[in-house]
ZADO-826126 format. One line per field, with one value per residue: residue in three letters; residue number from 1; x, y, z of N, C-alpha, C in turn. Coordinates in nm, 4 decimals, padded with zeros to 6 digits, m for minus. Layout:
BEGIN
code [ALA  ...]
pos [NUM  ...]
neast [X  ...]
nnorth [Y  ...]
nup [Z  ...]
caeast [X  ...]
canorth [Y  ...]
caup [Z  ...]
ceast [X  ...]
cnorth [Y  ...]
cup [Z  ...]
END
This chain:
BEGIN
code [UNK  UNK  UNK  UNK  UNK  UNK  UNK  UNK  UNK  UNK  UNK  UNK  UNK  UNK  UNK  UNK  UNK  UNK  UNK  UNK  UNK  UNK  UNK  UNK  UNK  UNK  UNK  UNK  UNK  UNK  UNK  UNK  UNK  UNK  UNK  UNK  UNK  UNK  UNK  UNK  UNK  UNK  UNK  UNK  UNK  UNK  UNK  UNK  UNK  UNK  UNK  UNK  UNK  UNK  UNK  UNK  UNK  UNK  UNK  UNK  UNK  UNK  UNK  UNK  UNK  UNK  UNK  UNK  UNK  UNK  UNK  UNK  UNK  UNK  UNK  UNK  UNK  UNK  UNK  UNK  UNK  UNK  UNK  UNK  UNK  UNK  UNK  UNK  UNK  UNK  UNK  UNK  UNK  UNK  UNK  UNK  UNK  UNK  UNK  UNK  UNK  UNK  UNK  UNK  UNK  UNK  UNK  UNK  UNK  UNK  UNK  UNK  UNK  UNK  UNK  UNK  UNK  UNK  UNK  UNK  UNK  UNK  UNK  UNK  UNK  UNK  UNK  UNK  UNK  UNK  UNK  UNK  UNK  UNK  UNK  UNK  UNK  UNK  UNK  UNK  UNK  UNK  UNK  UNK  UNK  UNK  UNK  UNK  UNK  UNK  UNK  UNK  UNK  UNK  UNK  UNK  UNK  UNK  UNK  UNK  UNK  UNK  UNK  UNK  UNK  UNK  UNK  UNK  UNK  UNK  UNK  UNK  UNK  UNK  UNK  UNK  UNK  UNK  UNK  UNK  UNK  UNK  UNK  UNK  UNK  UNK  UNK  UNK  UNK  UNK]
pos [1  2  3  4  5  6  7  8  9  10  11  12  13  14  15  16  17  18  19  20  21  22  23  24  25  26  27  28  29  30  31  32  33  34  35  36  37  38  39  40  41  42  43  44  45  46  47  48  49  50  51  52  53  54  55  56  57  58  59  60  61  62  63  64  65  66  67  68  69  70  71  72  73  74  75  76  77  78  79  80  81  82  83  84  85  86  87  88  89  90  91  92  93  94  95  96  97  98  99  100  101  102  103  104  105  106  107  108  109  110  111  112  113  114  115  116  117  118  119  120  121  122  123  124  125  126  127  128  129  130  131  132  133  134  135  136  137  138  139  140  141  142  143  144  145  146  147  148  149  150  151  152  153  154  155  156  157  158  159  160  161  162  163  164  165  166  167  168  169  170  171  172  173  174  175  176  177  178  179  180  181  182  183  184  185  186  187  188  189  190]
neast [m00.4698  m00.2949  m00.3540  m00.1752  m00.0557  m00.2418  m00.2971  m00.0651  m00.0418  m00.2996  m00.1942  00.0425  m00.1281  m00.2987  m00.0483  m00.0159  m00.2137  m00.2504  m00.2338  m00.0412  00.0354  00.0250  00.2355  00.4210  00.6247  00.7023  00.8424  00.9877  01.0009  01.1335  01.2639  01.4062  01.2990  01.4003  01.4760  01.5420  01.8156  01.9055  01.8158  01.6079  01.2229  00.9371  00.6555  00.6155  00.4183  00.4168  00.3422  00.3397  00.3430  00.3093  00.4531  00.2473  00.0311  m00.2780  m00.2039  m00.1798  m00.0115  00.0308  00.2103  00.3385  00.6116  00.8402  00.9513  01.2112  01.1556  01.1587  01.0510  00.8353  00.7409  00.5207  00.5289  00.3594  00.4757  00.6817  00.9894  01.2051  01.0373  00.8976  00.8760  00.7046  00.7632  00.6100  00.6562  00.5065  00.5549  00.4578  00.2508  00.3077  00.2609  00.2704  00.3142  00.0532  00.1341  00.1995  00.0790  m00.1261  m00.1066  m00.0713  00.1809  00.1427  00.2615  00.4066  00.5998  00.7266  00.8301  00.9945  01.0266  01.2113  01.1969  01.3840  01.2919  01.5038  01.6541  01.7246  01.7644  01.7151  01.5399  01.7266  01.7350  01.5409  01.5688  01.4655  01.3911  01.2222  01.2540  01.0974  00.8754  00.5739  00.3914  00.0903  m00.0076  m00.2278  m00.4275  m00.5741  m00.9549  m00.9972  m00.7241  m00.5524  m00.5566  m00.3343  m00.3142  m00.4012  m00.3869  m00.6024  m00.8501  m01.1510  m01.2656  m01.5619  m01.8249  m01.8937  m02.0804  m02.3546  m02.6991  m02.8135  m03.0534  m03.3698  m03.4173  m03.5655  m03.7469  m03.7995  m03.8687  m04.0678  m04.1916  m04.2152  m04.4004  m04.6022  m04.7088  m04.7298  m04.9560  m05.1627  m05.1879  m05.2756  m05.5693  m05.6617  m05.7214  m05.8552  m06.0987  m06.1819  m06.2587  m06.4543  m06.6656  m06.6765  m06.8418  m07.0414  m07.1544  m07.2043  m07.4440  m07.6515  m07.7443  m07.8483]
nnorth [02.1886  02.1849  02.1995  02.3893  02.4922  02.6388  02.7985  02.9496  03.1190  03.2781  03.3891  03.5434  03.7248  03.8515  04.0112  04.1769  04.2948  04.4420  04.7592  05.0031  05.1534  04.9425  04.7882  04.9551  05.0752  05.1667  05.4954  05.6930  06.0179  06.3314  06.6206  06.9452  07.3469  07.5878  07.9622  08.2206  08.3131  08.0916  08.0394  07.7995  07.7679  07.7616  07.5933  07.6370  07.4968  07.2405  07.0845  06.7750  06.6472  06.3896  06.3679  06.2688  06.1190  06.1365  06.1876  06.3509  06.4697  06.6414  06.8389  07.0154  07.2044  07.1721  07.2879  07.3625  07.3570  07.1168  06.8306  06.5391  06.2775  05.9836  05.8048  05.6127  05.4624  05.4446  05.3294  05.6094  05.7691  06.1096  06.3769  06.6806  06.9039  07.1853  07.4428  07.6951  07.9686  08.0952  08.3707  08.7473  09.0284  09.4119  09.6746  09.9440  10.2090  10.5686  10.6526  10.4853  10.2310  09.8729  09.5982  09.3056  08.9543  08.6578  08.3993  08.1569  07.8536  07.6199  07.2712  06.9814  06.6136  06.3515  06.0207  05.7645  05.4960  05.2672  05.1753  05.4516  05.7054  06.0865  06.3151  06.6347  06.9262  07.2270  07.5783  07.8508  08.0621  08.2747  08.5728  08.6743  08.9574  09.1872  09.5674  09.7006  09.9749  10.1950  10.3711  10.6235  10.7531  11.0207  11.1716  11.2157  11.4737  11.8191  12.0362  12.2106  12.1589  11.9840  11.6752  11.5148  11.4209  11.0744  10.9388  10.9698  10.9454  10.8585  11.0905  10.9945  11.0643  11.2711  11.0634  10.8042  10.8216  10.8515  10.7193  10.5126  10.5505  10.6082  10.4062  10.2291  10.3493  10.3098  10.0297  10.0155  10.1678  09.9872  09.7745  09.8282  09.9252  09.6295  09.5363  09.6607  09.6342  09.4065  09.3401  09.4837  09.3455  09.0854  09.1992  09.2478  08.9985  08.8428]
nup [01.2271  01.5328  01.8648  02.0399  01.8603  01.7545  01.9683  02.0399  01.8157  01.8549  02.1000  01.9689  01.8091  01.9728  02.0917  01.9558  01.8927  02.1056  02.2869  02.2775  02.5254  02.7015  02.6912  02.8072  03.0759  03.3847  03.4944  03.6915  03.6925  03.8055  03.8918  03.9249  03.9815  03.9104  03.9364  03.7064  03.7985  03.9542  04.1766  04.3882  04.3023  04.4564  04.5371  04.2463  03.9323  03.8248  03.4750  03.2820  02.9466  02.7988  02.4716  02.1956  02.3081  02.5066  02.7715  03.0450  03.3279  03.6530  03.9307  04.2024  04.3463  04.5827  04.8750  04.8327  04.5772  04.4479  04.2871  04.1626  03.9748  03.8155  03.5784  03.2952  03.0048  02.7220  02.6317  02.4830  02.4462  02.4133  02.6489  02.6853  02.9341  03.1248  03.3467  03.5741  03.7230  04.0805  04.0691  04.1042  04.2521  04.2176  04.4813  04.4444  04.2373  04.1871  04.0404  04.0583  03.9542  03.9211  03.8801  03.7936  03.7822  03.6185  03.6132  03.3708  03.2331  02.9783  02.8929  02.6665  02.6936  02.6725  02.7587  02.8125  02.6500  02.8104  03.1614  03.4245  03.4111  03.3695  03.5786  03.5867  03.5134  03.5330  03.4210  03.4822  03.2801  03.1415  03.1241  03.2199  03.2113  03.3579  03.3730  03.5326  03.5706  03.8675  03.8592  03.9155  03.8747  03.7252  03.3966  03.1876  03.0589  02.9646  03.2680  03.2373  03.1872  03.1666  03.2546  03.0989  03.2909  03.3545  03.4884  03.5155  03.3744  03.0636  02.9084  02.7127  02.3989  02.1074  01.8665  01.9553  02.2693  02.2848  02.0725  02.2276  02.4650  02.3137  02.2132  02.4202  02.5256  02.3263  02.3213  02.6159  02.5132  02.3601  02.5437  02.6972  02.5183  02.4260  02.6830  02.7294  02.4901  02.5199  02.7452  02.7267  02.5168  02.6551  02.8436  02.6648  02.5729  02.7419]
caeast [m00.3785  m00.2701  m00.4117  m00.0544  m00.0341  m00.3742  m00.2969  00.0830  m00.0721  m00.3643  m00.1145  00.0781  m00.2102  m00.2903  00.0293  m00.0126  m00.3571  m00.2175  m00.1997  00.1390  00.0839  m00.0044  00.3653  00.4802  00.7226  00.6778  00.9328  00.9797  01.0828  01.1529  01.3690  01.4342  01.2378  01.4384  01.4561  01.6483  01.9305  01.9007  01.7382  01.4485  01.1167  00.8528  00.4856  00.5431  00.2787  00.4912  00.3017  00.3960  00.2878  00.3427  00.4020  00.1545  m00.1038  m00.3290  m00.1417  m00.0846  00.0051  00.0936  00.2676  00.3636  00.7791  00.7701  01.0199  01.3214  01.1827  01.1585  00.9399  00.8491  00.5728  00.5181  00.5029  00.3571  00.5236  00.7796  01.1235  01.2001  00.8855  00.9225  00.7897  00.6906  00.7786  00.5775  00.6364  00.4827  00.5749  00.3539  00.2166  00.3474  00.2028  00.3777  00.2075  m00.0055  00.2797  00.2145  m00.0634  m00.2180  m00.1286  m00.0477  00.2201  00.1035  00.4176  00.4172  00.7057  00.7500  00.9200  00.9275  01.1836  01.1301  01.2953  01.3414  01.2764  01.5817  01.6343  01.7586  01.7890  01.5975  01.5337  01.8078  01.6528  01.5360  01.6365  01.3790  01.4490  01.1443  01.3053  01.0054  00.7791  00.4609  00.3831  00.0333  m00.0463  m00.3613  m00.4058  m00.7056  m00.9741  m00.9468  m00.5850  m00.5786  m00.5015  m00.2022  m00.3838  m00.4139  m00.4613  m00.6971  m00.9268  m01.2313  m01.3077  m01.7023  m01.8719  m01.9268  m02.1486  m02.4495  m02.7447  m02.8298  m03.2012  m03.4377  m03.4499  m03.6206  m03.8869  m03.7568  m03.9120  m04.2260  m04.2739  m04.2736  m04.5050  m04.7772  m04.7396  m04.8011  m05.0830  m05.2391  m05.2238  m05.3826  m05.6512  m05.7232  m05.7556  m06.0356  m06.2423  m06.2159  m06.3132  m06.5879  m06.7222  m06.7036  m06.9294  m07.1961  m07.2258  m07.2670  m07.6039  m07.7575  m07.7384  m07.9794]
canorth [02.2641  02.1274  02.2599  02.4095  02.6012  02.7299  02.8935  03.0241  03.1750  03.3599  03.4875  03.5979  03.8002  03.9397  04.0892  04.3050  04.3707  04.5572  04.9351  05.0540  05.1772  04.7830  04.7706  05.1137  05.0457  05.2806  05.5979  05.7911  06.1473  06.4169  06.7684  07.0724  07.4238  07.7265  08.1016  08.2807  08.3506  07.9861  08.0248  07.6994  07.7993  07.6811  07.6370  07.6337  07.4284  07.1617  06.9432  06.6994  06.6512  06.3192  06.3433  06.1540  06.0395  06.2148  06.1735  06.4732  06.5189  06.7916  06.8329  07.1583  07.1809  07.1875  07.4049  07.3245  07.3615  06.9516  06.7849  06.4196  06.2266  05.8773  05.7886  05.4984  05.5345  05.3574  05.4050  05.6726  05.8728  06.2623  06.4344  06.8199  06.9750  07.3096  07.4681  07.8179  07.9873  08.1666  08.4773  08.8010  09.1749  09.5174  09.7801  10.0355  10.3014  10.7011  10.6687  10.3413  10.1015  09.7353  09.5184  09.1292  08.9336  08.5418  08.3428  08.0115  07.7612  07.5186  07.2311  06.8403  06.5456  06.2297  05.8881  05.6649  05.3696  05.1670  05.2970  05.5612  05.9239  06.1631  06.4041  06.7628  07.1124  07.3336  07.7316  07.9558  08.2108  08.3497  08.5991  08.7666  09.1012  09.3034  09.6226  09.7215  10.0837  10.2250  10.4159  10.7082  10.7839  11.1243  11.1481  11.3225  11.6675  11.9556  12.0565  12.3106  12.0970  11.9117  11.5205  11.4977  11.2946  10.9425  10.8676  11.0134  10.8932  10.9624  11.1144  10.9326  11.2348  11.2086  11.0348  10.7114  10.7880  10.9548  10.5951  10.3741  10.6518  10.6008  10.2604  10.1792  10.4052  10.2454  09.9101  10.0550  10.1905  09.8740  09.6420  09.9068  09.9075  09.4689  09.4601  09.7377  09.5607  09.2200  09.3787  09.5331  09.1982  08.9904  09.2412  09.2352  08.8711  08.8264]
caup [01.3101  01.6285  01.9800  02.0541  01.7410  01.7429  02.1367  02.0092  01.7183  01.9069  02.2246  01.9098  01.7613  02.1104  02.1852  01.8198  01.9216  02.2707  02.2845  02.3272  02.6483  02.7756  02.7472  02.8904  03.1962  03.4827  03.5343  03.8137  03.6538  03.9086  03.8892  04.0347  03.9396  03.9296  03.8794  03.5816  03.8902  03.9703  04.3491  04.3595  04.3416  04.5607  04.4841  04.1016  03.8942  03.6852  03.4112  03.1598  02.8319  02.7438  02.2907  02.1034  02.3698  02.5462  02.9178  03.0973  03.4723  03.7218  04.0468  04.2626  04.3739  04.7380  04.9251  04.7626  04.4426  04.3986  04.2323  04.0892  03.9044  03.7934  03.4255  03.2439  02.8958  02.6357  02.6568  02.3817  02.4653  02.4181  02.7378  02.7172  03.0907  03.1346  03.4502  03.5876  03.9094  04.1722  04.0489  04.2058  04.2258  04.2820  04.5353  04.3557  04.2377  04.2296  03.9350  04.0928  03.8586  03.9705  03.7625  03.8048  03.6539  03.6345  03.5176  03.3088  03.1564  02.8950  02.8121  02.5939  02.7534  02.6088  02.8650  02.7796  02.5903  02.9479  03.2909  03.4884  03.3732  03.4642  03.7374  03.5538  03.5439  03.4875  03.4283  03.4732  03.2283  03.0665  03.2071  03.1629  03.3055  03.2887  03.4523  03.5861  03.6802  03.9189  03.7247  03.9933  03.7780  03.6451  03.2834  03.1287  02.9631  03.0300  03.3580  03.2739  03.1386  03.3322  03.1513  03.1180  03.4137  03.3152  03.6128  03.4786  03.2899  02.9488  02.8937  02.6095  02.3107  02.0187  01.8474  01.9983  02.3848  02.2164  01.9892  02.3540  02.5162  02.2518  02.2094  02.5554  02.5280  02.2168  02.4121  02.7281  02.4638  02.3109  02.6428  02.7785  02.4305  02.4591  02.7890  02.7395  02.4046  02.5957  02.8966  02.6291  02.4643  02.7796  02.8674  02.5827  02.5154  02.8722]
ceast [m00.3902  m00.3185  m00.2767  m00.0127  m00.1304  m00.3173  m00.1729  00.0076  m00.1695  m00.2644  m00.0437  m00.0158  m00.2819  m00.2115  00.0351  m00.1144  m00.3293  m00.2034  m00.0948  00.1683  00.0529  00.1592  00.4691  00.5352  00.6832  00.8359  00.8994  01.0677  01.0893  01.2900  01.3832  01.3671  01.3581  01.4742  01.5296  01.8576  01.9564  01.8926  01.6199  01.3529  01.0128  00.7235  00.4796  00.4974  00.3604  00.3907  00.3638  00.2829  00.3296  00.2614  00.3455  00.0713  m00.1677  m00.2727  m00.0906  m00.1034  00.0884  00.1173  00.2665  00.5347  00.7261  00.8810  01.1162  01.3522  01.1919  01.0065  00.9285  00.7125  00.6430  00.4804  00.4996  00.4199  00.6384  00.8897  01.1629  01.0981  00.9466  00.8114  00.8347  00.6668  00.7533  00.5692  00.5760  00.4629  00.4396  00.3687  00.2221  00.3181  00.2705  00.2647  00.1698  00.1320  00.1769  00.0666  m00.1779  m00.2375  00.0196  00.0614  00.2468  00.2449  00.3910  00.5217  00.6852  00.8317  00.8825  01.1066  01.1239  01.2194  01.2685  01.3542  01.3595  01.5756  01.6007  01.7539  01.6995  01.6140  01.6101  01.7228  01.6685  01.5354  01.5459  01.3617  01.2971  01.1999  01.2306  00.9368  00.7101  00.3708  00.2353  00.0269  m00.2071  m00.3450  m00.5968  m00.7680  m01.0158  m00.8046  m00.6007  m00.5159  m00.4218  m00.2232  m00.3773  m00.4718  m00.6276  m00.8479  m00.9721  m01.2455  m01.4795  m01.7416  m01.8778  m01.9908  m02.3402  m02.5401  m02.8428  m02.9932  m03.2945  m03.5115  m03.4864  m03.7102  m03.8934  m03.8569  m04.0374  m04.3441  m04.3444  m04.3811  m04.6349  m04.7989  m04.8342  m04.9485  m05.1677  m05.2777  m05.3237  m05.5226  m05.7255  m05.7705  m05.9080  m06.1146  m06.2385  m06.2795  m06.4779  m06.6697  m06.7709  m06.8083  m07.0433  m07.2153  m07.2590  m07.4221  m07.6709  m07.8099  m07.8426  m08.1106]
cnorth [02.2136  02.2248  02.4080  02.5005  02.6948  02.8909  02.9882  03.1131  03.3164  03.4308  03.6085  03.7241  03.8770  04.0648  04.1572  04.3661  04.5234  04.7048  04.9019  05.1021  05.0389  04.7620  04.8674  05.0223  05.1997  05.3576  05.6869  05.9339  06.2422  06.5108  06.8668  07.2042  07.5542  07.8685  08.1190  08.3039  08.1997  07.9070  07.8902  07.8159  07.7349  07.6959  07.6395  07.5143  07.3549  07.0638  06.9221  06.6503  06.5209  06.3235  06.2183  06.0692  06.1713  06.2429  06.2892  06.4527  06.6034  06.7609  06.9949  07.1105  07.2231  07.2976  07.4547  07.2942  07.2202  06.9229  06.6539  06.3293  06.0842  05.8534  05.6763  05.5270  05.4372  05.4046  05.4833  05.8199  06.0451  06.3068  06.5728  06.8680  07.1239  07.3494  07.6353  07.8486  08.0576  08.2989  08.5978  08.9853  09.2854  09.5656  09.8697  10.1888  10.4771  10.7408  10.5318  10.2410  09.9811  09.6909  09.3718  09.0907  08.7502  08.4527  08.1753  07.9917  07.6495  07.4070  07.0609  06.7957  06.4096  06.1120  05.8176  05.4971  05.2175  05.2858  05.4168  05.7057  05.9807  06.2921  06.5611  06.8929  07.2206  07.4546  07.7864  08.0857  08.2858  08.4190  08.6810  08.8338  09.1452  09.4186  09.7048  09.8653  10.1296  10.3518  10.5221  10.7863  10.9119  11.0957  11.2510  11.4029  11.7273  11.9768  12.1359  12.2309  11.9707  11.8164  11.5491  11.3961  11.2259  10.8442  10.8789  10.9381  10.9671  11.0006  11.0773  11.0600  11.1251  11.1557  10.9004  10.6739  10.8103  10.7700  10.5364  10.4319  10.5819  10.4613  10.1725  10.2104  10.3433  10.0989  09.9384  10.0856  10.0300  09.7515  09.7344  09.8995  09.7684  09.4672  09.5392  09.7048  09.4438  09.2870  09.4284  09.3987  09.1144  09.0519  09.1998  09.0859  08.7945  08.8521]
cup [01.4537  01.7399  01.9987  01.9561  01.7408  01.9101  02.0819  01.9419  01.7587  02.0308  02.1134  01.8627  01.8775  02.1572  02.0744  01.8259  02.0179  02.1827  02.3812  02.4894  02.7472  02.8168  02.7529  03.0079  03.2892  03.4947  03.6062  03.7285  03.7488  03.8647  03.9918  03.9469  03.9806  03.8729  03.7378  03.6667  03.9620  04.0954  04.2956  04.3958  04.3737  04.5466  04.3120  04.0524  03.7925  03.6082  03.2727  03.0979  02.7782  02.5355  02.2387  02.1859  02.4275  02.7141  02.9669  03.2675  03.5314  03.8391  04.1087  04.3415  04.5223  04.7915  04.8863  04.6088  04.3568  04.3983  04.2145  04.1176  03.8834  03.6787  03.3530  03.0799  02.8214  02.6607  02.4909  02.3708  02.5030  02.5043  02.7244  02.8525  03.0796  03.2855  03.4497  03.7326  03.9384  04.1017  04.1397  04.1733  04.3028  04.4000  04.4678  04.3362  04.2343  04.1580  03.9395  04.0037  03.9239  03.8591  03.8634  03.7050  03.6856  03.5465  03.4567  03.2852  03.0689  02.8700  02.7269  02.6633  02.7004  02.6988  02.7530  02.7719  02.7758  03.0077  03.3015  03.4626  03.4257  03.4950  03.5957  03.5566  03.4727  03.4955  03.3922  03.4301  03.1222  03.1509  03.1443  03.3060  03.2433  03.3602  03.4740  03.6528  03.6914  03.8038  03.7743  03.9305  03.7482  03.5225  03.2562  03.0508  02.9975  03.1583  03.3677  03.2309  03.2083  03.2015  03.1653  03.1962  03.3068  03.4119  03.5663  03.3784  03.1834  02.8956  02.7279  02.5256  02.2259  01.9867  01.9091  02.1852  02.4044  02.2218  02.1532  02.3870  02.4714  02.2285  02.3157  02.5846  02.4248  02.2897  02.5331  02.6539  02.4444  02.4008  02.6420  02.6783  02.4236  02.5680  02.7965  02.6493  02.4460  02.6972  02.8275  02.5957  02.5472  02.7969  02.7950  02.5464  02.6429  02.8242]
END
């Protein structure tokens, strides 16, 4: 086999060797983040999920709700776009309970065969609410009726505070007859 064949042959067996992302092309992806009413939102937390590798990266939309990342990747490549806005809390209402609410979004986008990613539209139209109420609250019973403290501590009944008692005491017994056995046998042994 000729010099010339041998080199073709190995570049050949090289470029089947490569991982797929050796020949990824760079994309600039970038969108816009906005509400359910379709105001931008500012400060939310966008990352991508590039399918079937492990590649994920994140950004934050800046005032205007814009965003945009840099993506090594094949053309064809299914990217998962998870965004989630700023987290936002009521004032304590009449029975002192808080409602925390944070919104998302989710959408797939596929990086095209040719040409540069068209710019993305991302709808934070999910949200998740909890509420938190103070533990000061009164509860909804009967007025006439007092709750039992729950500040208080509970007193050791039973044969349970007895057992430790004598235990401890059986131990205290048994050091003083060792050390008082050990102190006879030292004399006598003079």
């Amino acid at each position: 086999m000729s010099r010339l064949r041998l080199i073709v042959a190995m570049a050949i067996a090289l470029v089947l060797v490569l991982p797929a992302t050796a020949l990824a092309a760079t994309y600039d992806v970038s969108g816009t983040v906005t509400d359910k009413e379709g105001a931008p939102v500012a400060g939310a937390e966008v990352t991508i999920l590039v399918e079937g590798t492990d590649q994920i990266l994140s950004t934050t939309s800046d005032a205007s709700g814009a965003w945009a990342l840099q993506l090594d990747v094949e053309p064809g490549a299914v990217l998962e776009i998870n965004g989630k806005g700023p987290t936002t809390s009521t004032e304590p209402d009449a029975d002192g309970c808080i409602t925390t609410t944070t919104v998302s979004g989710q959408l797939e986008v596929t990086i095209p065969a040719e040409g540069p990613a068209d710019p993305v539209a991302l709808t934070l139209d999910r949200a998740i609410s909890g509420t938190v109420c103070s533990a000061t609250g009164t509860p909804d019973t009967d007025p006439d009726l007092t709750p039992p403290p729950t500040d208080t501590i509970a007193s050791a009944t039973g044969s349970g505070g007895n057992a430790s008692l004598l235990l401890v005491a059986g131990l205290v017994a048994f050091i003083g007859a060792t050390v008082a056995f050990s102190t006879t046998r030292r004399t006598h042994r003079r």
